[in-house]
C-alpha positions in Angstrom: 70.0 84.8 107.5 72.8 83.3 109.2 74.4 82.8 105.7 73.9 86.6 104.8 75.1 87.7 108.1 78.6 85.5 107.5 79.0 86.5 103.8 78.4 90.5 105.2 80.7 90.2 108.0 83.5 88.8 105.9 83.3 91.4 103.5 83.4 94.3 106.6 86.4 92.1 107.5 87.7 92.3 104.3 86.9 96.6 103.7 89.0 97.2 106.9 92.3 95.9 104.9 91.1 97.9 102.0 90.8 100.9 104.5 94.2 100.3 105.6 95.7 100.6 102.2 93.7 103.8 101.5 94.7 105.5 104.3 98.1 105.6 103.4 97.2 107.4 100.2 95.2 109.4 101.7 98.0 110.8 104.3 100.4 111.5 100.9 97.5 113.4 99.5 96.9 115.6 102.1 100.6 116.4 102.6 101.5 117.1 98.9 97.3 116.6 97.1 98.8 113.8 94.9 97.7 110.6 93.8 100.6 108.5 95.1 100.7 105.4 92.7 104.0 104.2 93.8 102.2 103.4 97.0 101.4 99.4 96.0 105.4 99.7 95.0 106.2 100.1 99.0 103.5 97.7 99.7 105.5 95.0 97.5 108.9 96.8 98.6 108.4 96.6 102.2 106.6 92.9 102.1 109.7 91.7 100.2 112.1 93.1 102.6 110.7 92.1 105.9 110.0 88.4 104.1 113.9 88.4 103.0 115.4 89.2 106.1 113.1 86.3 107.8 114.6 84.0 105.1 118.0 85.1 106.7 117.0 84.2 110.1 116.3 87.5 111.6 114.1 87.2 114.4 110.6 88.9 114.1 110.9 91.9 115.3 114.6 92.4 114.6 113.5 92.0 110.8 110.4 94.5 111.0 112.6 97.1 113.0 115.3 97.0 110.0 112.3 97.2 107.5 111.1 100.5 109.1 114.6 101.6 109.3 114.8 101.2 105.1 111.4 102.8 105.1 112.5 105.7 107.0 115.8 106.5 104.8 113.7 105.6 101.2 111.2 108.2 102.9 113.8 110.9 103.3 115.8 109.8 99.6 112.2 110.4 97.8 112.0 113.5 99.7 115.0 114.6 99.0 115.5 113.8 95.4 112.0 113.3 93.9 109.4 116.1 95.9 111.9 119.0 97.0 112.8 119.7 93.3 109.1 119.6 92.2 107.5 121.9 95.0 104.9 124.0 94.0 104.3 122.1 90.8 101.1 121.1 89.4 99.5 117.7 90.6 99.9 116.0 87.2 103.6 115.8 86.9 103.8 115.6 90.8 101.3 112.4 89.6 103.6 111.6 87.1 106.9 111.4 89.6 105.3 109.1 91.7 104.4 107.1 88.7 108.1 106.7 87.3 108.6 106.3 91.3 106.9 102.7 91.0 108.8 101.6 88.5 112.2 102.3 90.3 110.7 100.5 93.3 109.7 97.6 91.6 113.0 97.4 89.8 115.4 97.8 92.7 113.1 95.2 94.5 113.1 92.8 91.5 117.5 93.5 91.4 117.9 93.4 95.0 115.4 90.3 96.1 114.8 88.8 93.0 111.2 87.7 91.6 110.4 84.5 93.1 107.3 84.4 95.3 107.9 84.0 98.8 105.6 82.4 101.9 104.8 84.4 104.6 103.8 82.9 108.0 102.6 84.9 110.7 101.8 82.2 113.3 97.4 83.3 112.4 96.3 79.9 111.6 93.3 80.4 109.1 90.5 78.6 110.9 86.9 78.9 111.2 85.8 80.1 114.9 82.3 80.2 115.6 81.0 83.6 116.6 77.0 82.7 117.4 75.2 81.7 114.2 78.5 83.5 112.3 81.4 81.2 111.6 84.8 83.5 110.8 88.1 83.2 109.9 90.5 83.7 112.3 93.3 84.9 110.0 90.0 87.8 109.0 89.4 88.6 112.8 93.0 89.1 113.8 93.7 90.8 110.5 91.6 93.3 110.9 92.1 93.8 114.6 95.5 94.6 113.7 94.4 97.1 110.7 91.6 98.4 113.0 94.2 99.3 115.3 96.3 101.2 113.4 93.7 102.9 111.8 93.1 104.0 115.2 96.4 105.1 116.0 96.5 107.1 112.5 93.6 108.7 113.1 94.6 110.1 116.9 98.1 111.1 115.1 96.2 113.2 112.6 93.8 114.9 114.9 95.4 115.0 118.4 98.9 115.6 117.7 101.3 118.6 116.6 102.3 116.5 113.3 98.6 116.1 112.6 97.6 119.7 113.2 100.7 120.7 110.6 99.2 118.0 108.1 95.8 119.4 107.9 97.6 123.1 107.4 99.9 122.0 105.1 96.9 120.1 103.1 95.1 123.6 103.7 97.6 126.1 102.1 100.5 125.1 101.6 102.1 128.7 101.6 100.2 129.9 104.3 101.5 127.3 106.6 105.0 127.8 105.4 104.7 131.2 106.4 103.9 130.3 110.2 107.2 128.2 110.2 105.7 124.7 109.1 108.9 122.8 107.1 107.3 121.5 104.3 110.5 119.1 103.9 109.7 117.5 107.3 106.6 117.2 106.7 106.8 115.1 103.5 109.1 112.5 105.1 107.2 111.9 108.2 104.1 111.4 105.8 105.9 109.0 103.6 107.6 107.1 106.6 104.3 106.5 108.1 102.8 105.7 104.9 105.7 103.4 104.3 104.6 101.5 107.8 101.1 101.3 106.5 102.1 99.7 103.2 104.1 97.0 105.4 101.5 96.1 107.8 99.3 96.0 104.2 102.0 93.9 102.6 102.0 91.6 105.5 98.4 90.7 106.0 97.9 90.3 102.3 101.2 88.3 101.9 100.3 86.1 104.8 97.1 85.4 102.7 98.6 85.1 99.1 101.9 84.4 99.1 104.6 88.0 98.6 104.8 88.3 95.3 104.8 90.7 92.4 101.1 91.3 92.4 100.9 92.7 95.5 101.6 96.1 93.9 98.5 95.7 92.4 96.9 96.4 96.0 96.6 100.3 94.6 93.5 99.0 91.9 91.8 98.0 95.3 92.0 100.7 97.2 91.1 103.1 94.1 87.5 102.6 94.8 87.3 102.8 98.2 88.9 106.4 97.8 86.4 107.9 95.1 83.7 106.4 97.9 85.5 108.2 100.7 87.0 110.9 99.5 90.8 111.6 98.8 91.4 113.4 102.0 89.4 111.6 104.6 90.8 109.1 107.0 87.2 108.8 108.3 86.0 108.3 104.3 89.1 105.8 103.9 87.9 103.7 106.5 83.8 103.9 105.6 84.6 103.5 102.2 86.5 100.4 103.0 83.6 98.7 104.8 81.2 99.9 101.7 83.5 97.7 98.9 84.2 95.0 101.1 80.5 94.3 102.3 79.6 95.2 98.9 81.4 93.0 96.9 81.1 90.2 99.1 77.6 90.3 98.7 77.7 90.9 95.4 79.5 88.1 94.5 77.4 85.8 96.5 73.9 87.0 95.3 74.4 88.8 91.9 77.1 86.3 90.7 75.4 83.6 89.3 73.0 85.5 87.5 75.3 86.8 85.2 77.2 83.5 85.7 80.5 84.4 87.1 82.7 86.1 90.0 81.5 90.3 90.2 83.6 90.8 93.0 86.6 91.5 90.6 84.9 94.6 89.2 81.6 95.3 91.1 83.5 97.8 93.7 84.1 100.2 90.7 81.2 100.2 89.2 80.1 101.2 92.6 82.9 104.1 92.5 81.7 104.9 88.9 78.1 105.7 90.7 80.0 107.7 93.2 81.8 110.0 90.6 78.5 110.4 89.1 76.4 111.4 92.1 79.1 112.9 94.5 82.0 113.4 93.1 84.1 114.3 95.9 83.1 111.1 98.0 81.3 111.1 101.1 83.6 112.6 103.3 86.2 114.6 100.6 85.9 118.2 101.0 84.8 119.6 97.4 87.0 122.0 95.6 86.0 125.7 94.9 88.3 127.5 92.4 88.0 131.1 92.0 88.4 132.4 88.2 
C-alpha cells in the first residue's frame, strides 16, 4: 500500500506541472478559441532566455524580470503582426498562424542562443523527504507548490478580476463584447503575456529537471491530453485533467508495464484522451458547442 500510495502521489505531483502547461493554452483559447501550438515554442523560448542571461551573470531575479520584459513585447509583436490582421478568421488558419509561429520561435531562439543544452539550477535539491509511509521528492513537492500556486493566482485573475470578467466575454461573443467597449487588441496581449509567464515557470521546472534544451517544445504533446480530459476552456478541467494523466500514467507504468514488457507512460495518457473523445467529447469540464443551421 505504501508503495501504491508513493507511485500515486508522484504522479498527482507530476499532473500539477502538466496542468500548468495546459492552462496557458487554455487562457489563448478562450481569448481567440484557438489551439495555440506555438505555446511549447515560448516554453523553450522563455527557458532559454532566462537560462542565458544566468550564464551572463545576471542575478536571479534581475534575469526573470528581463525575461518577462521580452515576454511582454513578443506578446504585443504577435499581437500586432500575427492576430490583428487575422481577426474574425476561422480557427483553422488562426491554427495555422500559430503553427508557422513555432517555427519562427524556435528559429530566432536556435539564431539568437544557439542549440547547445544548457543546465538549470534552481537551488531544489532533488532528495527524498519522508512524508509518513510516502517518501517524495523534494524537487516534486516544491515544484508543484510553485505550479499550484500559480494556478491559483490564474484562476482568481480569471474569475475575480475585470480582465477575467472581459476574458470569459470575449471567449463568449466576440462581437458582442466588442460592442460594450471590450478592446479585443488588449485583450490578446494581456492573454499572451500571462501565458508567456506560464510557459517560463513551465520551462523552468522542467529544465531544472532535464536539462533546457530543444525538446522542451515538445511539452505541447503532454499537455494535449490533459486538455481533451478537461476541456479546452476550463482552467478548473486544465488542472483535474492534469492530476487524471499524471496519476494515471504513473500507475500505469508501474502496474501495466511489465505485462506488455515495457514503459506505457509514454503513450498511456492518450489512449486515455482517445476514451475521452469517444465518450465526452468536450472533456469534463468544456462547455459543448451548439451550432445553429
Amino acid at each position: 500500500m505504501s508503495f501504491f500510495l508513493e507511485t500515486l502521489v508522484s504522479g498527482l505531483l507530476a499532473g500539477v506541472l502538466y496542468a500548468l502547461v495546459a492552462i496557458g493554452f487554455v487562457l489563448i483559447y478562450k481569448a481567440s478559441g484557438v489551439f495555440n501550438y506555438a505555446q511549447g515554442s515560448m516554453v523553450l523560448f522563455a527557458a532559454l532566455t532566462f537560462v542565458t542571461l544566468i550564464e551572463h551573470e545576471l542575478p536571479f531575479w534581475a534575469a526573470f524580470a528581463v525575461t518577462v520584459l521580452v515576454i511582454l513585447i513578443g506578446a504585443a509583436l504577435i499581437e500586432r503582426l500575427v492576430l490583428r490582421p487575422l481577426v474574425n478568421r476561422d480557427g483553422l488558419t488562426l491554427f495555422m498562424a500559430t503553427l508557422g509561429l513555432s517555427f519562427v520561435i524556435e528559429g530566432l531562439a536556435q539564431l539568437i542562443m544557439g542549440t547547445d543544452v544548457h543546465q538549470l539550477d534552481l537551488g531544489i535539491e532533488d532528495i527524498p523527504i519522508a512524508v509518513g509511509p510516502v517518501s517524495i521528492s523534494q524537487f516534486d513537492i516544491y515544484a508543484s507548490a510553485i505550479s499550484g500556486a500559480l494556478v491559483l493566482v490564474l484562476s482568481l485573475l480569471a474569475s475575480k478580476t475585470r480582465i477575467g470578467i472581459a476574458l470569459r466575454a470575449v471567449a463568449d461573443d466576440t462581437l458582442a463584447a466588442q460592442s460594450i467597449g471590450i478592446r479585443l487588441p488588449a485583450i490578446w496581449r494581456a492573454v499572451w503575456t500571462v501565458a508567456g509567464v506560464i510557459a517560463l515557470v513551465a520551462g523552468l521546472l522542467w529544465g531544472a529537471r532535464q536539462g533546457v534544451q530543444y525538446s522542451l517544445s515538445f511539452v505541447v504533446l503532454k499537455a494535449l491530453p490533459v486538455l481533451i480530459i478537461g476541456g479546452f476552456s476550463s482552467i478548473p478541467g486544465a488542472i483535474v485533467g492534469g492530476l487524471i494523466v499524471g496519476a494515471s500514467e504513473a500507475l500505469a507504468d508501474i502496474y501495466l508495464g511489465p505485462l506488455v514488457s515495457g514503459s506505457v507512460s509514454t503513450w498511456f495518457a492518450y489512449v486515455l484522451a482517445l476514451a475521452f473523445l469517444l465518450i465526452r467529447p468536450a472533456g469534463l469540464f468544456g462547455e459543448k458547442q451548439i451550432e445553429r443551421v
